[in-house]
C-alpha positions as CSV (number, residue, x, y, z in Angstrom):
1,X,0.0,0.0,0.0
2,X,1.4,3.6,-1.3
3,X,1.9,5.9,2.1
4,X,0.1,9.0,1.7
5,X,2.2,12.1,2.0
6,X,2.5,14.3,4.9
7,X,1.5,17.3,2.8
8,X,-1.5,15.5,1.6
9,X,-5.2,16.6,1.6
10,X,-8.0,13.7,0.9
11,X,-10.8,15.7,-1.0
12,X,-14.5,14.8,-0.7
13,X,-14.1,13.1,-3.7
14,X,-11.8,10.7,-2.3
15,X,-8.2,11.9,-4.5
16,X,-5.2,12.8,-2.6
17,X,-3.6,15.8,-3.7
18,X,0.3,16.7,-2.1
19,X,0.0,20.7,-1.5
20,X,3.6,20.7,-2.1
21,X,3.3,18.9,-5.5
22,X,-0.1,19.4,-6.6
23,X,-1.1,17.6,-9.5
24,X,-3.2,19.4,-12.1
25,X,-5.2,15.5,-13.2
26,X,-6.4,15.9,-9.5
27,X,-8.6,19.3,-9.4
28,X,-12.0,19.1,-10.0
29,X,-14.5,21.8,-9.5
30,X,-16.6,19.5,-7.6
31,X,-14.3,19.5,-5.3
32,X,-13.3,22.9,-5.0
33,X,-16.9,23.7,-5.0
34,X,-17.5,21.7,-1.9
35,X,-15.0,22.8,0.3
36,X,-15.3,26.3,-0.2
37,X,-19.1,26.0,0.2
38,X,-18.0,25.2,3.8
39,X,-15.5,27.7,4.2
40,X,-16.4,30.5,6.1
41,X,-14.9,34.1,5.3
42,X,-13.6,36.4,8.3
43,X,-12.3,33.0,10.4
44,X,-16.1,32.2,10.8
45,X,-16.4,35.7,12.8
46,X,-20.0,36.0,11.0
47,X,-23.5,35.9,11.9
48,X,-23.8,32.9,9.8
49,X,-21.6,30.6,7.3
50,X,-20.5,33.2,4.8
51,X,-18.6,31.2,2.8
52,X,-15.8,31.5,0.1
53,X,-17.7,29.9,-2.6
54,X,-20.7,32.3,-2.2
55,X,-17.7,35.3,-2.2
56,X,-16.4,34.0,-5.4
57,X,-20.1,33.6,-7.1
58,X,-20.6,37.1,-6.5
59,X,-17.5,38.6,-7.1
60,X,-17.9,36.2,-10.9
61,X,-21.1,38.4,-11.7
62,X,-19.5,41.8,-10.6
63,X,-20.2,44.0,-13.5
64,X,-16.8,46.0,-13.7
65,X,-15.3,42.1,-14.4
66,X,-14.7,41.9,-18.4
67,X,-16.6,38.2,-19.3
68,X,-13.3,36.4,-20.0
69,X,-12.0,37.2,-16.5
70,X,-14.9,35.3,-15.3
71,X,-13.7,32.1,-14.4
72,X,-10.6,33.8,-13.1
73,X,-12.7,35.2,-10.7
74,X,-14.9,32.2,-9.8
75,X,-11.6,30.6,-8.9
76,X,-9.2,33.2,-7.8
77,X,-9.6,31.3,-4.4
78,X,-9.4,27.7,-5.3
79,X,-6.8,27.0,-3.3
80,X,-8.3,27.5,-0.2
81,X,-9.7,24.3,-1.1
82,X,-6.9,22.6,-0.1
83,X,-5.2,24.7,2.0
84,X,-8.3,26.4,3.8
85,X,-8.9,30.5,4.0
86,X,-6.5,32.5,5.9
87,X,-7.8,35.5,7.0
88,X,-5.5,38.1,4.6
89,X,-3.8,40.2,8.0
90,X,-2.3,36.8,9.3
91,X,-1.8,35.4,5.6
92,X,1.0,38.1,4.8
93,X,2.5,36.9,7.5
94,X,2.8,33.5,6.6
95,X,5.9,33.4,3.9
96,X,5.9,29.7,3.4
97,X,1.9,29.1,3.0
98,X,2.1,32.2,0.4
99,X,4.8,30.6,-1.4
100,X,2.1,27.0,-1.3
101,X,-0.6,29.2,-2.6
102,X,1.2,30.9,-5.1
103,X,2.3,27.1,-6.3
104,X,-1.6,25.7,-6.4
105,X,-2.7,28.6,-7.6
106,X,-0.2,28.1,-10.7
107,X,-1.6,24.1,-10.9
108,X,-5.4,25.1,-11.1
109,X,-4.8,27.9,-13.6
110,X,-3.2,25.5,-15.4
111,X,-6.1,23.0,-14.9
112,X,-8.4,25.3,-16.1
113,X,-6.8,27.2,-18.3
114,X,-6.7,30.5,-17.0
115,X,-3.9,33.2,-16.9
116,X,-1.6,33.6,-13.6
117,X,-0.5,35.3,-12.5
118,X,-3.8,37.0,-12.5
119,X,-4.9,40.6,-14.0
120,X,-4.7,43.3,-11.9
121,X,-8.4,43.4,-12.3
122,X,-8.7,40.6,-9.9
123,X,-6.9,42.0,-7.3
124,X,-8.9,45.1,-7.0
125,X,-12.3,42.6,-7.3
126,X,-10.7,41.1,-5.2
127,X,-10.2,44.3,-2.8
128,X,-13.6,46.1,-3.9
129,X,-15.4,42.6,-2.1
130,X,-13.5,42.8,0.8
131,X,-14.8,46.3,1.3
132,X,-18.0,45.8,0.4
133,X,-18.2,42.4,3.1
134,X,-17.3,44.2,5.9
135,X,-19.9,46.5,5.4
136,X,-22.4,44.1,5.1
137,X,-21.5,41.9,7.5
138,X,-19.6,44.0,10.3
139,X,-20.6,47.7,9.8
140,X,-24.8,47.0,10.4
141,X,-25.9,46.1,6.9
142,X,-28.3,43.5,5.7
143,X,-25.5,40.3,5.3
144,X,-27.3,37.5,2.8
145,X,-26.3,34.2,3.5
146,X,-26.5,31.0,1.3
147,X,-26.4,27.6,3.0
148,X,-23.6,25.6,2.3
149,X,-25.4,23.6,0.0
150,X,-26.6,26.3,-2.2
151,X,-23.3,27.9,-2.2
152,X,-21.7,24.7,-3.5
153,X,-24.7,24.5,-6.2
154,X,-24.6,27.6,-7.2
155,X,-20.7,27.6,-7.4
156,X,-20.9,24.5,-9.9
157,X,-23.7,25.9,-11.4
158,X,-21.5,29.1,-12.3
159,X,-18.5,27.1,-13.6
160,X,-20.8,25.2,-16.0
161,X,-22.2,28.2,-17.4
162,X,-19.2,30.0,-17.8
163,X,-17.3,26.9,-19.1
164,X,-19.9,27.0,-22.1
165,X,-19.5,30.5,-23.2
């Protein structure tokens, strides 16, 4: 029996993907889909399970985001589906996990065939989301929460209709 690697992550699908030698045969949306449907944002310091999946549906369908930076921004998170979501102040921190990110995030471009390093126009979605969350969720406004389950649907749901465009 093959030993499973210390750096290894079993998905809910069953693979086993090495975060230090990430293997692009291995990532499927399903998969990513799950996990971040269960991920909360903020280090779960919500009302409710605000997840990563639900951030990246939304920030997919932001207007300012050209269609073919679409998917890009569906999955600019994907590896938190391996490596979970650290909240960005501790993240900078963390040299060697950005340097693991960085490296997935290279596999599941690759896997999907998107560009990385990503636009600029990512970053600032990216940034432009962030704002807007805390406001919805910290500063008194009306936070909308999916379940888990609808996150994860939706999520898939998204992929698939942007994969045939």
């Amino acid at each position: 029996m093959k030993s499973i690697p210390a750096t290894a992550v079993r998905t809910y699908h069953g693979l086993i993907v090495d975060v230090l030698n990430p293997d692009p045969t291995q990532i499927f949306i399903e998969d990513i889909a799950h996990s971040l449907s269960q991920l909360c944002r903020f280090g779960g310091h919500t009302d409710q399970l605000y997840s990563v999946a639900q951030h990246c549906v939304i920030m997919s369908e932001l207007d300012f985001i050209p269609e073919e930076l679409r998917m890009t921004a569906l999955l600019h998170d994907a590896p938190e589906a391996y490596m979970v979501d650290v909240p960005r102040p501790l993240k900078r921190l963390l040299d060697k996990y950005m340097e693991i990110e960085n490296n997935m995030h290279q596999v599941i471009a690759a896997a999907f065939g998107l560009p990385y390093p990503f636009p600029e126009i990512i970053h600032h979605a990216d940034e432009w989301m962030l704002q807007r969350e805390f406001k919805l969720f910290f500063d008194g406004g009306p936070g909308i929460y999916w379940t888990s389950k609808q996150a994860e649907q939706l999520f898939i749901d998204t992929y698939y209709k942007l994969a045939h465009r």
